[in-house]
C-alpha positions in Angstrom: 0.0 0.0 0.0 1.1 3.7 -0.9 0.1 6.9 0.2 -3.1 7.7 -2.0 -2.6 4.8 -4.3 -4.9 1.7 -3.5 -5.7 -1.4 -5.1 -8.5 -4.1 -4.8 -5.6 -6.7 -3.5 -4.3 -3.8 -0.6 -7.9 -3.6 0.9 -8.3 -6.9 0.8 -5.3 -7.3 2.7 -6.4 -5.0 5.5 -9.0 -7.2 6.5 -7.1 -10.2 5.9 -6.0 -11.6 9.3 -2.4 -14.0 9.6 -4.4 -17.5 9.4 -5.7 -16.3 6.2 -9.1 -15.6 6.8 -10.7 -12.4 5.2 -12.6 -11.0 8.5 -14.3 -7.4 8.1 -16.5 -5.5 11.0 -17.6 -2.2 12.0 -19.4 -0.4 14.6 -23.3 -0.7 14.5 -23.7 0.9 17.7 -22.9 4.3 18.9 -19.4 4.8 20.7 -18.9 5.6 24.0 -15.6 5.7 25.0 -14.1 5.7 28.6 -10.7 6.4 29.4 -8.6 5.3 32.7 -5.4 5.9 33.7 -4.5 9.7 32.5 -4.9 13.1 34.5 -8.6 15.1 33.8 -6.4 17.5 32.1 -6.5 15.1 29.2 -9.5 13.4 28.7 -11.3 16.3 26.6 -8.4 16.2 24.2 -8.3 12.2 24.1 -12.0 12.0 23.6 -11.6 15.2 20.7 -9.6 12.5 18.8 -11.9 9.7 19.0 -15.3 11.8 17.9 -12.7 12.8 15.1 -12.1 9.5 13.8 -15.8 8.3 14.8 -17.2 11.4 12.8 -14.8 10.8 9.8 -16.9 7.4 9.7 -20.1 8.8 10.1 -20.7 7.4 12.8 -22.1 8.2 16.4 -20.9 8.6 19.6 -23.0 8.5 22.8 -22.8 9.6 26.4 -23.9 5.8 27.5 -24.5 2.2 26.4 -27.7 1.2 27.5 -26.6 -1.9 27.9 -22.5 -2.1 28.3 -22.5 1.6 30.0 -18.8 1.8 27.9 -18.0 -0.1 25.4 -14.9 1.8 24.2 -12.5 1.3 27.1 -8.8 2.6 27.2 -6.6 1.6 30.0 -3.3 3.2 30.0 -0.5 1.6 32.2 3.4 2.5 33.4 4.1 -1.6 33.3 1.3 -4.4 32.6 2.0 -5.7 36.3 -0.5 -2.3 36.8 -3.6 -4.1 35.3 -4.0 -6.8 38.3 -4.6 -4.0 40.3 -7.2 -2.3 38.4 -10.7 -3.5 40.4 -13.0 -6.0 38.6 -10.7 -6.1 35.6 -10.6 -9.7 36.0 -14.3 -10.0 35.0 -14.1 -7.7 32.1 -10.9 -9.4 30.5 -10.7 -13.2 32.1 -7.1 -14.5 33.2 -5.6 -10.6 33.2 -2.5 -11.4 35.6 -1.7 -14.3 32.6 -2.0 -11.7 30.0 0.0 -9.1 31.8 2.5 -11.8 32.2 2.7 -12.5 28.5 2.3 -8.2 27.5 5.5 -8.7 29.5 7.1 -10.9 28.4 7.0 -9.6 24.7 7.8 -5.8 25.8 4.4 -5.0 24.4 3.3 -1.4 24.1 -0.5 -1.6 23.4 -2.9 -4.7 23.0 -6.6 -4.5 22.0 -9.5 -6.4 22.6 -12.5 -6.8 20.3 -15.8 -8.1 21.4 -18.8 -8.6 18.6 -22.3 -8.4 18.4 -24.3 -11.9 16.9 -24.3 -9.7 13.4 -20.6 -9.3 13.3 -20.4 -6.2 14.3 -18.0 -4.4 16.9 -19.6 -4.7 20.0 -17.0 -3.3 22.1 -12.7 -2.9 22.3 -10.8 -2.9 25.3 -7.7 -1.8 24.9 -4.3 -1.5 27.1 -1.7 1.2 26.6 1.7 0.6 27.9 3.3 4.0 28.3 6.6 3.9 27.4 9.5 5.2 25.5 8.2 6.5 22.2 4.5 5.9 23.0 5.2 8.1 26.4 6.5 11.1 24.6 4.0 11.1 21.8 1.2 13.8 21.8 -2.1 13.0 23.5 -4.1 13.8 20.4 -1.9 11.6 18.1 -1.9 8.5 20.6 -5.6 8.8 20.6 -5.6 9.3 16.9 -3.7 6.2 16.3 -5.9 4.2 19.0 -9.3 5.4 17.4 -8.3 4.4 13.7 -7.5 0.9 14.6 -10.5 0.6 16.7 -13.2 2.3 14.7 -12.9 -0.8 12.0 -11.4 -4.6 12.6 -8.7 -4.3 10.5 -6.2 -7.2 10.0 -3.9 -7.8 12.4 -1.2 -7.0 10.1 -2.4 -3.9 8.5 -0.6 -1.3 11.3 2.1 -3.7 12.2 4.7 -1.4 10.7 2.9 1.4 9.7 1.2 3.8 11.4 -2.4 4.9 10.3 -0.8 8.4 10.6 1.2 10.8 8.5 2.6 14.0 9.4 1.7 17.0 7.0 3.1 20.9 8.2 4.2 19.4 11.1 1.3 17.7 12.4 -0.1 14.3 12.8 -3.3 13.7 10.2 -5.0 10.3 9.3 -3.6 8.9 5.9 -5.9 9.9 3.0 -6.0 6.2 2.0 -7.0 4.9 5.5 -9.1 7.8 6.2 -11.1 6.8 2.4 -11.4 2.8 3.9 -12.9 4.3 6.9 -15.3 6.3 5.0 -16.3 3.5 2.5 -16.6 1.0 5.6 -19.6 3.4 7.0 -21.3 3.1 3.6 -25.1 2.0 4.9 -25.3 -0.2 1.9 -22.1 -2.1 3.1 -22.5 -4.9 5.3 -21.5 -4.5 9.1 -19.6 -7.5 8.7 -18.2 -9.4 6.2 -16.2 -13.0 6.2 -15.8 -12.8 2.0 -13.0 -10.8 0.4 -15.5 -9.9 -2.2 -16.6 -7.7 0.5 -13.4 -6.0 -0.5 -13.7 -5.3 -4.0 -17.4 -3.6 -3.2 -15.2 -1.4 -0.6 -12.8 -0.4 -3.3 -15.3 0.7 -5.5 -16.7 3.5 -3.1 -13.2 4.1 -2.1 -12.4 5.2 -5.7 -14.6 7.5 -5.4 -12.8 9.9 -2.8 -9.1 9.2 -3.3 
């Protein structure tokens, strides 16, 4: 994939996960995000960048989940050994001391969670922030950024491995055109919320092609 160049075989192979399996899914509904583990101070501008991304989709946010309360949830950490001390964690995310243990063991920065709904669709994404080093000294905006673009779709597992969904432009962090145009086309109404066929793909690429 290249900046602002796309083909039918690179979004196909952003929902394509390791095993092989072509495994699309957005948000059906609204996004309520909750944040734990950073000072008041910047919650407004980490929530700013997540109705940025969420909005870019055409999508909604909400003040609750009728049902979940959150089901957006960001948990940010100084080392993993944090998250067995984080109350009723355990219930949310089963077997959390063995998965801080592993976070651990592979120096992991970040790990994310999807849950889904019976269609398909994102039902919720936990995710855990590890910050340290570079992630520690990046802006708040751009972390949240970065965090909302690879939550507001199930991408593959591969797609952000070594690539950001960022790009800097005048000296700021912006979305990449190309993944900003998947995100758009993935919100398409006529577009499934899910979608296990990479021919799911080529009807993305079509509507893509239309705003690159």
């Amino acid at each position: 994939m290249t900046d602002d160049v796309l083909t039918p075989a690179d979004v196909e192979g952003c929902f394509t996960q390791s095993d092989g399996r072509y495994a699309f899914a957005r948000w059906e509904r609204p996004v309520v995000p909750v944040i734990f583990g950073v000072g008041d101070e910047s919650l407004p501008v980490l929530k700013g960048a997540i109705e940025a991304i969420v909005s870019l989709a055409g999508h909604r946010m909400a003040e609750t989940d009728p049902e979940l309360g959150a089901n957006f949830m960001i948990f940010f950490c100084r080392d993993w050994s944090e998250l067995a001390a984080v109350p009723d964690l355990d219930r949310l995310v089963g077997g959390v001391g063995d998965l801080a243990g592993r976070l651990a063991a592979a120096n992991a920065h970040q790990y994310r969670l999807f849950r889904f709904e019976e269609t398909g669709a994102i039902r919720a994404v936990i995710l855990f922030l590890r910050l340290e080093g570079a992630m520690a000294d990046m802006p708040a905006e751009t972390l949240a950024l970065t965090q909302a673009a690879q939550a507001i779709l199930h991408w593959s597992d591969k797609t952000f491995a070594n690539r950001s969904p960022l790009a800097m432009a005048n000296g700021t962090a912006v979305l990449r055109p190309e993944i900003g145009a998947i995100i758009r086309a993935a919100y398409d109404p006529v577009l499934p919320v899910a979608a296990n066929d990479p021919s799911h793909a080529l009807r993305l690429y079509a509507r893509i092609t239309r705003s690159l």
